[in-house]
C-alpha positions in Angstrom: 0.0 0.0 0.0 2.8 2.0 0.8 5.0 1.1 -2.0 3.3 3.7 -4.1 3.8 7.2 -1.8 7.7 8.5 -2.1 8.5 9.3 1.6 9.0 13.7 0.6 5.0 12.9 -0.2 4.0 10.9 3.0 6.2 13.7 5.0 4.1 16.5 3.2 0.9 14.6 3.1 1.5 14.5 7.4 2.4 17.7 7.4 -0.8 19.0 5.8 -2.7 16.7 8.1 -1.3 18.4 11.2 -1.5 21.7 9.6 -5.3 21.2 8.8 -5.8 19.7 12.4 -4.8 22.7 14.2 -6.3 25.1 12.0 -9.9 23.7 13.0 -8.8 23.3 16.5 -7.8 26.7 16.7 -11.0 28.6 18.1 -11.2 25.9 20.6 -7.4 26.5 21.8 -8.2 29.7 22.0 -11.3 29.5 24.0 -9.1 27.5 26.3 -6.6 30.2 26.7 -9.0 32.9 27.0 -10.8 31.0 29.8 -7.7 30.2 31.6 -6.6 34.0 31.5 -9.9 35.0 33.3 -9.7 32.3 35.8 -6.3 33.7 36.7 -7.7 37.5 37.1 -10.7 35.6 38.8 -8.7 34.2 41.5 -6.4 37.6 41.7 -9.0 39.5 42.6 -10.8 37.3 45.1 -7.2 37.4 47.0 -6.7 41.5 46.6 -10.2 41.3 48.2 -9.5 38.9 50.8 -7.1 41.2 52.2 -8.5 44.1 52.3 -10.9 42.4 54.5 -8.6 41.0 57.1 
C-alpha cells in the first residue's frame, strides 16, 4: 500500500494533516486560553479582596 507514496509525499501529506488539524482546532485553543486568562484574574481578585478584608 505504501509502496506507491515517495517518503518527501508521506512527510508533506503528514504535514498538511497536522496543519489542517490545528487550523480547525484553533477557536477551541483559543477558548481555552481565553478562559484560563480570566480564571487567573478571577482568583487575583478574590485574594486582593480577601485582604482588604482581614
Amino acid at each position: 500500500m505504501f509502496g506507491r507514496l515517495t517518503l518527501p509525499q508521506l512527510l508533506f501529506a503528514g504535514v498538511l494533516g497536522l496543519a489542517g488539524g490545528i487550523y480547525i482546532y484553533q477557536p477551541i485553543f483559543e477558548q481555552y486560553s481565553r478562559e484560563q486568562k480570566e480564571l487567573k484574574e478571577r482568583v487575583k481578585l478574590a485574594q486582593v479582596s480577601e485582604e482588604k478584608k482581614s
